[in-house]
N, C-alpha and C positions, 0 to 999 in steps of 0.2 A: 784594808780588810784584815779582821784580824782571824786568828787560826782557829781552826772547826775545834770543837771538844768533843763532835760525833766522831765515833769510832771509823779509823780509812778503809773504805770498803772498794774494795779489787773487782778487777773485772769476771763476773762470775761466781762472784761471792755468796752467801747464802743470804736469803733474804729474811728483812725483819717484818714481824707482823702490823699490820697498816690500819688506823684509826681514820674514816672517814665518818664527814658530818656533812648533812644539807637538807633544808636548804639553811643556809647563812644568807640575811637579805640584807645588802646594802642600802641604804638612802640613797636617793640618784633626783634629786630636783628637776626637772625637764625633762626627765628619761621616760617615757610610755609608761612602764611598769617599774616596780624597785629594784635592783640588781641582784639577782638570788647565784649564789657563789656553794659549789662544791667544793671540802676542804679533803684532801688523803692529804694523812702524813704519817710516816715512822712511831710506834709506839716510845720509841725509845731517842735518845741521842738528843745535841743543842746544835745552835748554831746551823743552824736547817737551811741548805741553801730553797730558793723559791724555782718552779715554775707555772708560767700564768699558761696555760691549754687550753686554745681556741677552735672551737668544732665548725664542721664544715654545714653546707646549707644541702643535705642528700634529702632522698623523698622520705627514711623515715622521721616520725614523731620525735622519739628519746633521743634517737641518736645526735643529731643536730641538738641537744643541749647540754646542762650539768650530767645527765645523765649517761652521755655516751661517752665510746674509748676509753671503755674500762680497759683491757689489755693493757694500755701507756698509763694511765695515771695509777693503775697499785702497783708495776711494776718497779714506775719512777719511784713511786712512795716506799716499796718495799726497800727500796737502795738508797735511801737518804735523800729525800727533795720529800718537798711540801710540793703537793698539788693543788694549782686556785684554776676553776672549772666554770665559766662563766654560762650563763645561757642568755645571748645574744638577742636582739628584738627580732630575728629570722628566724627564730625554732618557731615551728607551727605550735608547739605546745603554748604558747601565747596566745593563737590566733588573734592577732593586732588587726586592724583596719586597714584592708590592702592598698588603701585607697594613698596611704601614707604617702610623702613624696620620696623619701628617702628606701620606702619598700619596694622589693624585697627584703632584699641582701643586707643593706643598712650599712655600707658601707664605712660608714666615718662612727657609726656611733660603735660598733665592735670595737675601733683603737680606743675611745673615749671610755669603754667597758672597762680596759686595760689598766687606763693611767686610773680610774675610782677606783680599782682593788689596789692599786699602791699606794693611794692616798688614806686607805681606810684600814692597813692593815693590822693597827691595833685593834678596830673595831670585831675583824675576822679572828685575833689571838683569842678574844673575849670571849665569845663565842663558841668557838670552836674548844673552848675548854679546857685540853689540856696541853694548848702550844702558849701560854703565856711563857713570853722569854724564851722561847725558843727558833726564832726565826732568825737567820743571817740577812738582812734588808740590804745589804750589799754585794751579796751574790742572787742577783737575778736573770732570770732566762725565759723567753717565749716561745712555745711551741706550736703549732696549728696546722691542721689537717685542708687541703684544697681552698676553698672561701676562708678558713683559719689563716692558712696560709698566706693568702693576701693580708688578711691581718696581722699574722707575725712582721711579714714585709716591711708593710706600714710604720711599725714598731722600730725596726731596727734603721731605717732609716730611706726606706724608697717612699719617691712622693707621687701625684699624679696631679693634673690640673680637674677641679670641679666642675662637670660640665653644666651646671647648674647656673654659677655663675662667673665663669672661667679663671678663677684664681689659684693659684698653686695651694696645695695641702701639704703640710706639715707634721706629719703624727709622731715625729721620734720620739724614742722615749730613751735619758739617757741612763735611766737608774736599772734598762734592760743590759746585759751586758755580754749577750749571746742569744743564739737562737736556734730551732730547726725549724727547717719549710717541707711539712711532706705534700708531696703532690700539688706542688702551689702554684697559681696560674704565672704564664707568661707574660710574654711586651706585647703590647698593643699593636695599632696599624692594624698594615695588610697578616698580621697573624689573627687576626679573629674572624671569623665566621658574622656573616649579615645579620645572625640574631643576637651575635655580644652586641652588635654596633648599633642594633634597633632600641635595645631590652638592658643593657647593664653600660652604653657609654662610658662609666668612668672608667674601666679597664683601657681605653683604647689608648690611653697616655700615661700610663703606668713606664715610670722612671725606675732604673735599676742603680743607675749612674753614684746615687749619692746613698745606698743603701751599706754604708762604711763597717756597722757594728759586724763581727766575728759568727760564722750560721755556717750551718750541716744544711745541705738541698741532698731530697731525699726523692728518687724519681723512678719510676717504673717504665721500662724500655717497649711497653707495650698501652705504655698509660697513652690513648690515641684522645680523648676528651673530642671526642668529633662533633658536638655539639657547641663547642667555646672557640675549638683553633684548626684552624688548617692547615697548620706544623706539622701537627702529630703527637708523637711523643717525646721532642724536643722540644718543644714549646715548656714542658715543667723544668727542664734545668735555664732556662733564659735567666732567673734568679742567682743561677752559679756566674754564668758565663757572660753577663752583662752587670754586675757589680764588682768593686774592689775586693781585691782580698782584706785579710785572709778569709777566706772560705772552701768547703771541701763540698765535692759531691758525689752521693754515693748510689748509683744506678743499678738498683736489683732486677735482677734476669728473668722474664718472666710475669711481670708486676703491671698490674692493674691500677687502677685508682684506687681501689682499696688496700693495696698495698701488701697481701695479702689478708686483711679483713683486721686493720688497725683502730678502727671503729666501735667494734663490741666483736661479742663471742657470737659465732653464729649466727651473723645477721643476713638476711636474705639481699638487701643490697650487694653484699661483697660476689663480684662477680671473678675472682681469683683467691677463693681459698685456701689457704695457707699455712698449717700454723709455724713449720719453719721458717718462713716470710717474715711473721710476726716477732717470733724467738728473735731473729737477727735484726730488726728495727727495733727491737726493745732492747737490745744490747748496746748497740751500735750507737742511739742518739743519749741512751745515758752514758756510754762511754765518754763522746765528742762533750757532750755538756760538762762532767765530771773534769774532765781535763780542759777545757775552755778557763773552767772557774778557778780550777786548781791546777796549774801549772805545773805541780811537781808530780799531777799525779800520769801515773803510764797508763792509765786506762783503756785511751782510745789507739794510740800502739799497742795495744795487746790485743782492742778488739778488730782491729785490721787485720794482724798477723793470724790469729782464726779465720777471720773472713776469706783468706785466700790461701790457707796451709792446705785445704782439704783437695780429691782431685775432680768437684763438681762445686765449685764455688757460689754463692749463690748471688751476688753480684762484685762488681768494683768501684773502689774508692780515685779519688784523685782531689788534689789541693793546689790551692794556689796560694802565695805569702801575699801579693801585689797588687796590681793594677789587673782591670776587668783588659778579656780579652778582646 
């Protein structure tokens, strides 16, 4: 990888103003509709590391597509990352054919979403105007929210079998080379509830074991998802604590599914509003990713030592270098 010519920006830095385009619509041959891509990125600086932002499947319209979690992608953008914002064949903004076999959720075509913006991303530079030559294509990172989250999973290296037609699934992707998981579903089995096992089967063999690439689990100690698991709220770090390291996870105090409202501003969904919540996962997962990619940078020891200087902390961190526990 060779060295940014963007300016190194600190934890807490000021932020740069942020050039967003959409839609950018991929070609996607087989795909229901064509891949329509939100682009944020930094007005300014080269060598832009990427990441790809996977929205989750809630009851609103926008937010489930390019449109939602504005909060994370101008933040990311304002702090140097290009933002690729896919809208999945699960946004209702589609309304597709429920009849689909693969519908709802679309499970396998979200990671297949993933690897066409990697493949096409000259075509998104084009486009989007004024990022020619400015993308680092070897510093890449996945991010996704719940259903997202399963797709970051996917990505970095967890597989499941299809209960379709019982074959092991495959999605890694190795040009991803970090990740965060917020709110991202658990293991299978006896953790899901009768209507995973009726209505979404492929969760119920969801493998941690081989999930290798480097990711932030980002979990809310209240997130109970009583409709998916009957864990609780330990069912969202199964992703820490059932893959290899290195991985860190970081448990906010008080925290909902929405994390406190990581989805958009003021969305009625978010049933733990926050914007302190927000402030500190906007910090926290550009820290981890900043420092993931770039090693020398202190980012995410800086955004720790915040995390836990104050004397109302608003969650904890914890890491492992190794083997799943």
């Amino acid at each position: 990888m060779s060295k940014p010519t963007q300016p190194a920006d600190t934890f807490g830095g000021f932020p740069t103003p942020v050039l967003s385009v959409s839609p950018v619509v991929l070609p996607a041959p087989g795909r229901a509709v064509d891949l329509q891509v939100r682009v944020s990125a930094p007005t300014t600086g080269g060598e832009l590391p990427i990441i790809l932002l996977s929205h989750g499947h809630g009851p609103s319209h926008h937010l489930s597509s390019l449109n939602g979690y504005a909060p994370l992608a101008n933040y990311w953008a304002a702090h140097g990352f290009v933002v690729l914002q896919p809208t999945h064949l699960n946004s209702r903004t589609l309304n597709l054919d429920p009849s689909d076999p693969e519908a709802p959720l679309y499970w396998r075509s979200r990671g297949e979403d993933m690897k066409r913006i990697l493949d096409q991303l000259d075509q998104i530079e084009a486009a989007s105007g004024q990022l020619h030559g400015r993308l680092d294509r070897d510093r890449v990172a996945v991010a996704g929210h719940s259903m997202g989250g399963h797709t970051a999973s996917l990505l970095l290296g967890a597989r499941l079998t299809d209960p379709r037609d019982g074959t092991e699934v495959d999605l890694s992707e190795p040009r991803i080379k970090a990740g965060v998981l917020l709110a991202a579903p658990g293991r299978g089995g006896e953790a899901l509830t009768d209507f995973v096992h009726d209505n979404y089967p492929f969760f119920s063999t969801t493998d941690f074991s081989t999930m290798t690439t480097p990711a932030l689990v980002v979990a809310g100690d209240r997130d109970t998802s009583a409709h998916l698991t009957v864990r609780g709220p330990r069912w969202h770090t199964d992703p820490y604590f059932l893959s290899p390291g290195p991985k860190s996870l970081l448990t906010l105090f008080g925290a909902e599914h929405g994390l406190g409202g990581v989805s958009g501003y003021d969305v009625a969904e978010t049933t733990d509003e926050s914007p302190e919540r927000v402030a500190a996962v906007q910090r926290l997962t550009w820290a981890y990713l900043r420092t993931t990619l770039y090693p020398e940078a202190l980012a995410w020891k800086e955004a720790q030592d915040e995390l836990t200087s104050g004397p109302n902390p608003i969650g904890r961190v914890e890491s492992k270098s190794t083997l799943a526990r």
